[in-house]
C-alpha positions in Angstrom: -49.5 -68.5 -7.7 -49.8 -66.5 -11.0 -51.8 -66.7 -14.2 -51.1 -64.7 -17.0 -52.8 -64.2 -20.2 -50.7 -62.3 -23.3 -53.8 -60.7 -25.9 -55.7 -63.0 -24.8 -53.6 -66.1 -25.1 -52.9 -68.1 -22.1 -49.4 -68.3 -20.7 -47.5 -66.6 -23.6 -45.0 -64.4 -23.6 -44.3 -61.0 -24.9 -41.8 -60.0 -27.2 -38.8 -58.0 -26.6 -39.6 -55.2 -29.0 -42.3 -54.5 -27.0 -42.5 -51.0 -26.6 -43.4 -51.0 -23.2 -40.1 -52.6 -22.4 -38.3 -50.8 -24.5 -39.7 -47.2 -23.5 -42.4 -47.4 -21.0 -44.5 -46.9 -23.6 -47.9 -47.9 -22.2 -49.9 -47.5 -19.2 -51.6 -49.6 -16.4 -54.4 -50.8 -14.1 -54.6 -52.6 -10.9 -57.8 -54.1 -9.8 -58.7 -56.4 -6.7 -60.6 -59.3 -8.2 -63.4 -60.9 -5.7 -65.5 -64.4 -6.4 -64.2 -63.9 -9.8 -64.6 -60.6 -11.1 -62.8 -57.4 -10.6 -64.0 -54.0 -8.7 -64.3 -51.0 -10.2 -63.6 -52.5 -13.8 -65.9 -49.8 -15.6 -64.2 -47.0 -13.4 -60.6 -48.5 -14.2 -61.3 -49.1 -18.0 -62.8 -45.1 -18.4 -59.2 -44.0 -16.6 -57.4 -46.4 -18.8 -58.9 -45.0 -21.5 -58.0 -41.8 -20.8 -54.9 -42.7 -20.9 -54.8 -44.2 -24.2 -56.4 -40.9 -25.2 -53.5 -38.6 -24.3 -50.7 -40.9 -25.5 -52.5 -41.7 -28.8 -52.9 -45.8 -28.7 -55.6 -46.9 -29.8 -56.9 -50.0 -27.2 -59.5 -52.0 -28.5 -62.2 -52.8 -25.7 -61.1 -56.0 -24.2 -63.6 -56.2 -21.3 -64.9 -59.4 -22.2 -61.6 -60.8 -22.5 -60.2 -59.3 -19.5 -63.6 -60.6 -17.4 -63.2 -64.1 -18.7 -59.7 -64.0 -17.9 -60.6 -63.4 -14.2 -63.2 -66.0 -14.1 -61.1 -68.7 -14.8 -58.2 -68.1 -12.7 -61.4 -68.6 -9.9 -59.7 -67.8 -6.9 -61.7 -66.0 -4.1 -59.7 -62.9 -3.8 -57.0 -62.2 -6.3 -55.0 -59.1 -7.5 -55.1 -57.9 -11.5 -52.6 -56.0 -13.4 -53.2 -55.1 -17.0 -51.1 -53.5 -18.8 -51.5 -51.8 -22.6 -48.3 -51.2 -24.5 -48.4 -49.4 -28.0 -47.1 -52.6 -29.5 -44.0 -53.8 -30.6 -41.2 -52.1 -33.1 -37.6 -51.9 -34.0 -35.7 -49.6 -32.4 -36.1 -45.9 -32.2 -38.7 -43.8 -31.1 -41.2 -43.4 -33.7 -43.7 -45.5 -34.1 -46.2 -46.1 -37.3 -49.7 -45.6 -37.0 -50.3 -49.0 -38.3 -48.8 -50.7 -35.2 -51.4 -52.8 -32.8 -51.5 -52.1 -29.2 -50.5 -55.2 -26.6 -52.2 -56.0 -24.0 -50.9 -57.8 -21.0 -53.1 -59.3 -17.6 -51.6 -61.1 -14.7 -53.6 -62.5 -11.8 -51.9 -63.4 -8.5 -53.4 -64.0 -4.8 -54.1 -60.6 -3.3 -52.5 -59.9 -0.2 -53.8 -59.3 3.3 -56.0 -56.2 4.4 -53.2 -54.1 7.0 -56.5 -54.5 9.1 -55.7 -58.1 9.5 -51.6 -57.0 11.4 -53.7 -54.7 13.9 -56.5 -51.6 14.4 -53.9 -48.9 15.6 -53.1 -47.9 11.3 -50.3 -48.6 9.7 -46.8 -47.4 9.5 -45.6 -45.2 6.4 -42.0 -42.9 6.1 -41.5 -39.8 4.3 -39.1 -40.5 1.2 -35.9 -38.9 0.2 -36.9 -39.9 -3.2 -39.6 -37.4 -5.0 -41.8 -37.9 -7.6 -41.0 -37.2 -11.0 -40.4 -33.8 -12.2 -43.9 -31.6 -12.6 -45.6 -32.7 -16.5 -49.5 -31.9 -16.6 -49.5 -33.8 -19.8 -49.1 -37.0 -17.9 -50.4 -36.3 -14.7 -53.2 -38.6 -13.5 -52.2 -40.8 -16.3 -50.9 -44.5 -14.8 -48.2 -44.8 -17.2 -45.6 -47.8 -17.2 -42.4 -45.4 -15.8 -42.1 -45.6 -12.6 -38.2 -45.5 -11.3 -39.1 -42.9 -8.8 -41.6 -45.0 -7.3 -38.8 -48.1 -7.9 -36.3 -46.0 -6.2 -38.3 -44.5 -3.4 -39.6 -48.1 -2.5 -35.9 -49.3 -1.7 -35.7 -46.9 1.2 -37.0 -49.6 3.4 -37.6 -52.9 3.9 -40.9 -54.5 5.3 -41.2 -51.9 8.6 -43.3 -49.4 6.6 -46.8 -50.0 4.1 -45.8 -47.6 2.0 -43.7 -44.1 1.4 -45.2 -40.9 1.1 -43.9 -38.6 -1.9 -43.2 -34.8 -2.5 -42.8 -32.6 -5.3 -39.3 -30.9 -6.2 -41.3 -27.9 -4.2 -41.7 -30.1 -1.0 -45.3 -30.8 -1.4 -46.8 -33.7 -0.4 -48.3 -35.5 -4.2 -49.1 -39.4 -2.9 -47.8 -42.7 -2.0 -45.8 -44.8 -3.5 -48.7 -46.8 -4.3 -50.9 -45.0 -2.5 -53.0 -41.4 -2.2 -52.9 -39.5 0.5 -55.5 -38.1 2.8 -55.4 -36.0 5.8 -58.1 -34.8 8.1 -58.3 -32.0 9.8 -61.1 -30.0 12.3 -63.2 -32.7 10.4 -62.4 -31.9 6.6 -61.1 -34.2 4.3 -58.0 -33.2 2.3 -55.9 -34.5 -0.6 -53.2 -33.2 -3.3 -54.1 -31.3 -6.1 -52.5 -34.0 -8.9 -52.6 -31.3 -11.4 -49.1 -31.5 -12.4 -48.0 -35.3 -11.2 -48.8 -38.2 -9.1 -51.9 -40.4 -10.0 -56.1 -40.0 -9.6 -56.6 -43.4 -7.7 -59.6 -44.9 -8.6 -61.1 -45.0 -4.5 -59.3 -41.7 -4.0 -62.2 -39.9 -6.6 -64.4 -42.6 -5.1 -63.9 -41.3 -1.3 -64.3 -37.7 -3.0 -67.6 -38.5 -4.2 -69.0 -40.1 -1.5 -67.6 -37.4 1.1 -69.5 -34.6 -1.1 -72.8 -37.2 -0.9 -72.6 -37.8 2.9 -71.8 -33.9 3.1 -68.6 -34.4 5.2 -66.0 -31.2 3.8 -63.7 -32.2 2.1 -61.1 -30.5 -0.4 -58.3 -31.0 -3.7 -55.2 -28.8 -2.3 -51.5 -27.9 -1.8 -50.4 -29.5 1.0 -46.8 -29.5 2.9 -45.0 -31.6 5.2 -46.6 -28.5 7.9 -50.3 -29.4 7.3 -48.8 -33.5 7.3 -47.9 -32.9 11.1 -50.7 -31.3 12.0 -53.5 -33.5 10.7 -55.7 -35.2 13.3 -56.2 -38.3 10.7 -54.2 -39.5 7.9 -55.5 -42.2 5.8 -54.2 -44.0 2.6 -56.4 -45.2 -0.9 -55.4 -47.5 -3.2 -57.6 -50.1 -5.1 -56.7 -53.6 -3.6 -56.8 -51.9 0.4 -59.2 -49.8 -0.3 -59.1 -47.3 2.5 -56.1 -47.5 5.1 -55.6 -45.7 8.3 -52.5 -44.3 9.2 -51.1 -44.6 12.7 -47.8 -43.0 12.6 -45.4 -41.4 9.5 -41.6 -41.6 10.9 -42.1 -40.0 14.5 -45.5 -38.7 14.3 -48.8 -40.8 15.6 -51.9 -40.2 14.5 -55.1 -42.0 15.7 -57.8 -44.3 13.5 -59.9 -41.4 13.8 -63.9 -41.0 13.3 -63.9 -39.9 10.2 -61.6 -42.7 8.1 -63.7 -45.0 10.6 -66.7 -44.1 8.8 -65.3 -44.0 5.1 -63.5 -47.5 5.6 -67.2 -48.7 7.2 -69.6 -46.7 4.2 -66.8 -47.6 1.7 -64.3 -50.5 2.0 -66.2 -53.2 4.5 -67.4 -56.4 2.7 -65.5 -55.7 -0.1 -61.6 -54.8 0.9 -62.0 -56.4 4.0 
């Protein structure tokens, strides 16, 4: 079941001179929508935002739009997508200032918690595919190109949640459409994203409350080495929330004390 609303207009379509289609000229926010209304919606609209701000489009604010949108789909639990394009043009790359931004939301049943398959964490592989080559200028930014996460995701069929990603150095960066945690001698650990991959909304939100609830945690390299030698691994995204890990390829890992406590303090009552 899907419901999808085109600047604002129900069930329309968008044009194919959209830039975004043409380019990937645009960026986008997921959002798990309960009873009606999405999490984090102040928390993804600052990121998107941000966005906007380094690629120059100028978004109008479409919260109420984008809220009113949700409450009339009215399912319990549903997933969001919004996507902001720059607009629409003829071909080539430039693009006059005068062009209006499009903006694009789609609503569909959200998916079951991993929780609900099994305790023990889930599955997740180490790609061959890598993220996209190192470009500060876009890093943290959830822009529309994605063929390294399209690519990495054929790898496997259903037997894995999700991928994990390196660098063209080997270092670990995130998920396919995840972030990456690991925890070790009881310190929390994730990628420094300073030159790719994505700042998840939960993953700055498991930051913050680690530093309030004073367990150690840390932004850092990490490698494949420090991967095999976690004693928890766990995975963020915004419609799971926190996940545990139980095994990547050959390696198990338990649903250890500390991802117990930040999918308890975090995620219960509201991802699951």
């Amino acid at each position: 079941m899907r419901f999808v609303t085109v600047n604002g207009e129900d069930a329309a379509v968008c044009s194919v001179l959209d830039r975004g289609l043409q380019f990937g000229d645009g960026l986008f926010e997921t959002m798990l929508c309960v009873d009606g209304a999405a999490v984090d919606l102040e928390e993804h609209w600052l990121r998107l935002q941000e966005g906007c701000g380094r690629l120059g489009i100028q978004c109008p604010d479409i919260r109420r739009e984008v809220n009113a949108a949700i409450a009339r789909w009215g399912t319990p639990r549903a997933v969001a997508k919004l996507v902001v394009t720059r607009g629409s043009t003829e071909r080539g790359y430039r693009c006059a200032a005068s062009v209006r931004p499009n903006w694009v939301l789609t609503l569909s049943d959200a998916p079951k918690h991993p929780l609900a398959h099994g305790s023990g964490g889930v599955a997740v592989k180490l790609c061959r595919t890598r993220v996209s080559l190192e470009d500060p200028q876009l890093a943290g930014v959830k822009h529309l190109n994605r063929l390294a996460q399209v690519l990495a995701r054929r790898e496997w069929e259903d037997e894995y949640h999700d991928g994990l990603m390196t660098d063209p150095g080997g270092r670990l960066i995130e998920g396919c459409t995840t972030n990456l945690f690991l925890v070790a001698g009881g310190t929390v650990r994730t990628p420094d994203l300073t030159a790719c991959g994505v700042r998840g909304i939960v993953r700055q939100k498991v930051l913050d409350h680690a530093k309030a609830s004073g367990i150690p945690c840390e932004v850092t390299q990490l490698g494949l080495q420090e991967l095999e030698r976690a004693d928890e691994v766990f995975l963020t995204n915004s419609v799971f929330g926190v996940v545990p890990v139980g095994a990547v390829d050959g390696t198990k890992y338990g649903v250890g004390p500390v991802t117990a406590r930040l999918m308890r303090e975090l995620c219960q009552g509201v991802y699951f």
